[in-house]
C-alpha positions as CSV (number, residue, x, y, z in Angstrom):
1,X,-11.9,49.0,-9.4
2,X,-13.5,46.0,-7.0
3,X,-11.6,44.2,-5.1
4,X,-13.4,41.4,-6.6
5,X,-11.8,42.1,-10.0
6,X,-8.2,42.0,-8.8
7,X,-9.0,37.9,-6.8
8,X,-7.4,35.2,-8.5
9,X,-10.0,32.7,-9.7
10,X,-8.8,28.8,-9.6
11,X,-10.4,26.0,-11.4
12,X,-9.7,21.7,-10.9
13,X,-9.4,20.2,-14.6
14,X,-10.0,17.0,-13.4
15,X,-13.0,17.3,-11.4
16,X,-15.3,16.0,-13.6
17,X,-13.4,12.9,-14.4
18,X,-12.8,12.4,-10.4
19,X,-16.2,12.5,-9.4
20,X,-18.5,10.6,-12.0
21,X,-15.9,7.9,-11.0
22,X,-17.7,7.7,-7.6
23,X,-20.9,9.7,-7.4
24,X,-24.3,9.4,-10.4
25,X,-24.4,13.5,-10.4
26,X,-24.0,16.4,-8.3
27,X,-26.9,16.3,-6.2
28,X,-25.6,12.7,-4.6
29,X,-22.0,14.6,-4.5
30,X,-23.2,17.3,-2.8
31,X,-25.2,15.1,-0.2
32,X,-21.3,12.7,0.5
33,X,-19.6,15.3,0.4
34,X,-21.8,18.4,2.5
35,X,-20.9,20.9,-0.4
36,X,-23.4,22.9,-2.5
37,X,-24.5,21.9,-5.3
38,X,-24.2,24.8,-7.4
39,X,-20.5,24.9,-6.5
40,X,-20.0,21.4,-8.0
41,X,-21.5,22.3,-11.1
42,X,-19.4,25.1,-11.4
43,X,-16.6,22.9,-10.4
44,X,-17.7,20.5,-13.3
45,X,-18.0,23.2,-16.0
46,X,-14.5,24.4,-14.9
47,X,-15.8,27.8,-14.2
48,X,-13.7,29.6,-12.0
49,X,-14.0,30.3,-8.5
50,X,-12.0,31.4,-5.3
51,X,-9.0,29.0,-4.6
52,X,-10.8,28.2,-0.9
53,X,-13.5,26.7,-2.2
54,X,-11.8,24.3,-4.9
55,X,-9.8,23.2,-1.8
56,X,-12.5,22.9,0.0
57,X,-14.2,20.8,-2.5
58,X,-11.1,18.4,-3.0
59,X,-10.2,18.2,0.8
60,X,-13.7,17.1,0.8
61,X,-13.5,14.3,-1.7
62,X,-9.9,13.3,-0.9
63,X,-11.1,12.5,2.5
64,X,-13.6,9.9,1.3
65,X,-11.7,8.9,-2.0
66,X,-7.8,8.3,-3.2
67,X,-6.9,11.1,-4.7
68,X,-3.3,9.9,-6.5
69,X,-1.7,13.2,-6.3
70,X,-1.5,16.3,-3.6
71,X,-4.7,18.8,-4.0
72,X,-2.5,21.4,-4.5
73,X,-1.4,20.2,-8.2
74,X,-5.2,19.3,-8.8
75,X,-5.7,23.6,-8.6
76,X,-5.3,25.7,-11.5
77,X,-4.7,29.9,-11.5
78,X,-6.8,31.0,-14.7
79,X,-4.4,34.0,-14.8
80,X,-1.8,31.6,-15.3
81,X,-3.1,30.8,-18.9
């Protein structure tokens, strides 16, 4: 079995609800905040990815926007459902 199988795969609930509060789409997210857009999409379809980049992505956006809470209750194990 892959390595790859045995990662834990995160996803942010709110995303979608944080960012059309500030940006038109994800190509003018991924432009303020330098992240890929393909990785906001996934973000915004809550499909899972590794727990570095969902940090990344909300370290990202909590440095240019009021968050409310820590990033670290924003992340959500999908093995934990």
């Amino acid at each position: 079995m892959s390595k790859k199988n045995d990662r834990a795969w995160f996803v942010c609930p709110q995303w979608a609800a944080l960012v059309t509060g500030h940006y038109a789409g994800d190509a003018e997210a991924a432009r303020a905040l330098k992240l890929d857009p393909k990785v906001l999409a996934r973000l915004r379809g809550r499909t899972p990815v590794a727990k570095s980049t969902v940090l990344r992505a909300l370290g990202a956006f909590a440095s240019r926007h009021a968050v409310g809470v820590p990033i670290d209750d924003l992340v959500v194990d999908t093995r934990a459902g």
